[in-house]
C-alpha positions in Angstrom: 0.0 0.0 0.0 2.5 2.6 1.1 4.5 2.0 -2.5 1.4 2.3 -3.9 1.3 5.6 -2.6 4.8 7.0 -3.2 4.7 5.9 -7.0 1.2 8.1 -7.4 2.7 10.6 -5.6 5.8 11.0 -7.9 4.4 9.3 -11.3 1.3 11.9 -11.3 2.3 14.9 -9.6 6.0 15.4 -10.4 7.4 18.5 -10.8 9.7 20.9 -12.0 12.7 23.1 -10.6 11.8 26.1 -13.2 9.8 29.2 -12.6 6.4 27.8 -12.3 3.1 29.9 -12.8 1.6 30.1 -9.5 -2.5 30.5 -9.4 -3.8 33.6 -10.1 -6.2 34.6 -7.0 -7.8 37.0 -8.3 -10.2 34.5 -10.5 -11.2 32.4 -7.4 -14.2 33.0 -6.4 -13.9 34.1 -2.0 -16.7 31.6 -1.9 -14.3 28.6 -2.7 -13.1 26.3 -0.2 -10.9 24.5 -1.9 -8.5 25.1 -4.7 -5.9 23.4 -6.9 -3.8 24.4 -9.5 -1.4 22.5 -12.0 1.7 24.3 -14.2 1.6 21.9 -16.7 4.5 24.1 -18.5 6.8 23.3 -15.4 5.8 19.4 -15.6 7.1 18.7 -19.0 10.5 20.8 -18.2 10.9 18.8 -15.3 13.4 15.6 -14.9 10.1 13.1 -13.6 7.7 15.2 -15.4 9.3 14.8 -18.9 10.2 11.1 -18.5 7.1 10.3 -17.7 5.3 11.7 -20.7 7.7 10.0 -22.3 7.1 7.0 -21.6 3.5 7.6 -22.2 3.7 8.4 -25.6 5.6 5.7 -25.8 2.2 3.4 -25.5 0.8 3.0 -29.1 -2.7 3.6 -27.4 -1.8 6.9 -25.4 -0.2 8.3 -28.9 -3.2 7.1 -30.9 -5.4 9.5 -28.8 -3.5 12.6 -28.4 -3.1 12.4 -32.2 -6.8 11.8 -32.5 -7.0 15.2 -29.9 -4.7 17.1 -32.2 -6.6 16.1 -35.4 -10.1 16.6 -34.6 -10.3 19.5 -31.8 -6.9 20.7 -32.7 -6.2 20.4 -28.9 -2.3 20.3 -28.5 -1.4 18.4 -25.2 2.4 19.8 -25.4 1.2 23.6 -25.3 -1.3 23.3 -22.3 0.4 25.8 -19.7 -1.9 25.6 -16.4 -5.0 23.8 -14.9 -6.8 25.2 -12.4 -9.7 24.2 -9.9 -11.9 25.8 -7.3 -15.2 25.0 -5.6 -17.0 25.3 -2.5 -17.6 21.4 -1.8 -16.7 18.5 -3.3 -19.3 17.8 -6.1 -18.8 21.0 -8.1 -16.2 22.7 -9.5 -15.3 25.6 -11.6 -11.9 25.2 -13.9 -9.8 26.9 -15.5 -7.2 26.1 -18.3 -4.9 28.1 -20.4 -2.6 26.9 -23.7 -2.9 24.2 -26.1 -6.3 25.2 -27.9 -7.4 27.8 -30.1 -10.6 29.1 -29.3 -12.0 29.9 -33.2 -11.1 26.9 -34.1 -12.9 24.7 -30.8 -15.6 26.7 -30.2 -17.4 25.8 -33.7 -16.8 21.8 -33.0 -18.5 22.7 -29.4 -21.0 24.0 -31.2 -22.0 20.6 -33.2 -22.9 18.8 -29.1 -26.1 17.4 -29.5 -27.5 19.6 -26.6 -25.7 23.0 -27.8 -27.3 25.8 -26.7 -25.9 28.9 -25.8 -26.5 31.8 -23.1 -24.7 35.4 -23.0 -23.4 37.1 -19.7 -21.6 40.2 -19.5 -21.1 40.0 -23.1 -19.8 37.0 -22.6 -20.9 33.5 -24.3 -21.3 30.7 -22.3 -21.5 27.5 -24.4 -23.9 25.2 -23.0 -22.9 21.1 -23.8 -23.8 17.9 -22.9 -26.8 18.7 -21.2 -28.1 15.1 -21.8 -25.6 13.5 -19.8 -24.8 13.2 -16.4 -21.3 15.5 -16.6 -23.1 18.5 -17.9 -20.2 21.5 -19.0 -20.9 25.5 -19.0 -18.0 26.7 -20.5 -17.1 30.4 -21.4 -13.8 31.3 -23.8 -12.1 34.1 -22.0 -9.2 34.6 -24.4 -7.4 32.9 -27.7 -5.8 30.1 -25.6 -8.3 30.4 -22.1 -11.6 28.9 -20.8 -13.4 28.4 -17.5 -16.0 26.3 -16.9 -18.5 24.7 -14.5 -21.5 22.0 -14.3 -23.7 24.6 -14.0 -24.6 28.0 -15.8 -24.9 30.2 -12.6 -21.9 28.8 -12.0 -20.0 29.8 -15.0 -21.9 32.8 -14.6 -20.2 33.2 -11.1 -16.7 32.7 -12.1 -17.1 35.1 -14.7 -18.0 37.6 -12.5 -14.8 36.8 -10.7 -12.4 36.9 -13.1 -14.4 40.4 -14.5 -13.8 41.9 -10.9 -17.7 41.9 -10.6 -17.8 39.8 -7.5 -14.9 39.2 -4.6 -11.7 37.1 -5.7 -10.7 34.6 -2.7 -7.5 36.5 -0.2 -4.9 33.7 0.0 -4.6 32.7 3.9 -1.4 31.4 6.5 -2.3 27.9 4.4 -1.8 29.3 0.7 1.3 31.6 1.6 2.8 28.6 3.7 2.6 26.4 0.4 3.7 29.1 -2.0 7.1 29.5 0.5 7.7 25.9 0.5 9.0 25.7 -3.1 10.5 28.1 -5.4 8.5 27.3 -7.8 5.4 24.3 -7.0 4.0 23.2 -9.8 1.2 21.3 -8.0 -0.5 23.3 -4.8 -3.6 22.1 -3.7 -5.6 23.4 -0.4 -8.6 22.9 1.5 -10.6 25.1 4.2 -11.6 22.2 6.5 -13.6 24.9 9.2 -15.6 25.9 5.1 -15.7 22.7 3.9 -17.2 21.3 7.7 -20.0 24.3 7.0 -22.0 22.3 3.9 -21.0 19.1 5.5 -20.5 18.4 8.8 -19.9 14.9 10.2 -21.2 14.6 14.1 -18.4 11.5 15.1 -15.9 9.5 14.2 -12.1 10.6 13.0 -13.2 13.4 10.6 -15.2 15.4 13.3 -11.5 15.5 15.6 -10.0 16.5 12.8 -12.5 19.7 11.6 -12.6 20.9 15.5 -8.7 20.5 15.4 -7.8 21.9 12.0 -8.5 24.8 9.8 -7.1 24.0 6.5 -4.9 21.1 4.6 -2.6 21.7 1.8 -0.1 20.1 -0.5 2.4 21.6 -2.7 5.5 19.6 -5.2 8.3 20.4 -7.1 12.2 19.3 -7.8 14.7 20.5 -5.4 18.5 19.7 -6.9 18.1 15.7 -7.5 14.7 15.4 -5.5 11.3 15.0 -5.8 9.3 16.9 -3.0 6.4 16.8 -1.5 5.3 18.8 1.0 2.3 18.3 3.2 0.7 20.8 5.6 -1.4 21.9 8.3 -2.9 24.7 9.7 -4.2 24.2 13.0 -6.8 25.1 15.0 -4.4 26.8 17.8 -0.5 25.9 18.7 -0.9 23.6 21.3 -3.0 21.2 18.6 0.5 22.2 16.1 3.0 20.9 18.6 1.1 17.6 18.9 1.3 17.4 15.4 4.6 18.1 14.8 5.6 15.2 17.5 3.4 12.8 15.0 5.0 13.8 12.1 8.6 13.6 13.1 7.5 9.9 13.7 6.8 9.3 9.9 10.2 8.2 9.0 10.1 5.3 11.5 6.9 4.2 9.9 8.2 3.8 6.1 11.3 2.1 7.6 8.5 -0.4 9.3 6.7 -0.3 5.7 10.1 -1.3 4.2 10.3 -4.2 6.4 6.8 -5.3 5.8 7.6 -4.6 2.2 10.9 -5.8 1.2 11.0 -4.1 -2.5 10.2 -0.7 -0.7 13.4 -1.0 0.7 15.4 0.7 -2.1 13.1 3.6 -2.8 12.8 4.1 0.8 16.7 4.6 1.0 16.4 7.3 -1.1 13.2 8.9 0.9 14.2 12.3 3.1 12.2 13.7 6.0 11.9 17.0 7.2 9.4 18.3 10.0 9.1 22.0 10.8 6.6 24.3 12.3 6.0 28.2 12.5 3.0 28.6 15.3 -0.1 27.0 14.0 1.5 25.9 10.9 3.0 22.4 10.2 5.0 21.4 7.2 6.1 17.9 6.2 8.2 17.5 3.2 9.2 13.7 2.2 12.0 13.7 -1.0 13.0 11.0 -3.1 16.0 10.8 -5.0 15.2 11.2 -8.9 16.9 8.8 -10.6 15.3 6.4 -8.3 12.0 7.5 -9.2 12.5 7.3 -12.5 13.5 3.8 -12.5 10.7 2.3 -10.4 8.4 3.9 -12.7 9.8 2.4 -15.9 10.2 -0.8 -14.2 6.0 -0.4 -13.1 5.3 0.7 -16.6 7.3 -2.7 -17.9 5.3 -4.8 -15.1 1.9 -3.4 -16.5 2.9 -3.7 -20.2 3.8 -8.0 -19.2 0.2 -8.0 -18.0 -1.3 -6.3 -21.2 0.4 -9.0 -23.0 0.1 -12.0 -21.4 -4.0 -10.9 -20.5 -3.6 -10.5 -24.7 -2.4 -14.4 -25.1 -5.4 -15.7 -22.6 
């Protein structure tokens, strides 16, 4: 399970040392309790990032359908640049993306959905698609090369409002300044107002309800630091005396992947690559956990060869 974990961690969110595009604040809605945001320009410049897409287009499938993405919608997966997310629970969310599209030449294919219709805000046009289905899409073209969009039209609506300064743009907190500070340059941050989140949906026992009376907000942040992968995890607690005990738990982590090493014999070499370090600032707690590159790099091609055996011999059956 816990190499399970590491190998998401570093095959899906690996990063990049170069000056990455941090999320622009001002088009998330103050309503939003939790955000995410993706330099996708940073991911293909970085060691992991770019080996991994690699080794993806390597697969005769994966190249078959970017091709097909190119073709058809003119959609270049190279030139995306960001990826951003924001919502106020967990079943909606407003996106935005930037790069790798040309909006002249994608808005007339979203124009051909079934279900097209089309509503104007602002002066806006927000193109309303797949309204048959159960993954609706409101999407707006804010530029050449940009979109948002939602599952909803007053939601579009919303986020358009936002990024027109017609309605209040989320202040980053302690949580989004302590994961901007922990890199250079993240190209992966994602955070979460649990006190906001607890407001729509509040559990009355169990782990999760210690946790939202403890804790205010969660975050995670990665990127490359010289020859490691980082990932840094934090918390922003409810007051300092909650921070310490948390700071006593987490400088206990590395004894528990040398205990998942022992359970786990083939964790053993990625694990002697694997770097802890614990710090706290008053209510804040950071935990970043590296991993040596190159070691990264060969467990994934060594997975990808494991799951490429399976196609073949699921092929032969």
């Amino acid at each position: 399970m816990t190499k399970r974990v590491l190998l998401v961690l570093t095959g899906i969110l690996a990063t990049g040392h170069i000056h990455a595009k941090q999320m622009d604040f001002s088009k998330v809605s103050a309503q939003a309790n939790w955000v995410a945001h993706a330099d996708l320009d940073a991911l293909r410049k970085s060691a992991v990032g770019s080996f991994l897409l690699a080794k993806a287009k390597e697969d005769p499938e994966a190249a078959k359908g970017i091709a097909m993405l190119q073709a058809v919608f003119g959609l270049d997966m190279d030139a995306i640049s960001s990826f951003s997310a924001f919502g106020r629970d967990q079943d909606k969310a407003i996106f935005l993306a930037k790069g790798g599209f040309d909006s002249e030449r994608l808005q007339p294919m979203v124009e051909l959905n079934e279900s097209y219709s089309a509503k104007k805000h602002k002066g806006t046009v927000i193109h309303l698609i797949d309204q048959k289905t159960a993954e609706p899409k409101a999407i707006a073209f804010t530029g050449k090369d940009e979109l948002l969009g939602s599952p909803a039209l007053g939601f579009t609506q919303h986020a358009l409002d936002v990024a027109g300064g017609r309605s209040p743009s989320l202040k980053p907190g302690k949580i989004h300044k302590a994961l901007l500070e922990s890199f250079s340059s993240p190209i992966l941050m994602m955070a979460v107002d649990v006190k906001g989140m607890a407001e729509i949906d509040k559990p009355d026992t169990g782990p999760e309800a210690v946790i939202i009376q403890k804790a205010d907000a969660i975050g995670l942040a990665m990127g490359e630091s010289g020859d490691m992968l980082m990932a840094s995890a934090i918390l922003q607690t409810a007051d300092v005396e909650t921070a310490k005990h948390v700071e006593n738990i987490a400088r206990g982590f590395t004894s528990l992947l040398a205990l998942g090493a022992d359970i786990e014999p083939e964790l053993a070499e990625l694990l002697a690559q694997t770097k802890t370090q614990v710090s706290r600032k008053d209510q804040i707690v950071s935990m970043k956990l590296g991993i040596d590159i190159q070691t990264v790099k060969e467990t994934i091609a060594r997975e990808i060869e494991k799951k490429r055996g399976r196609k073949i011999d699921s092929s032969l059956d």
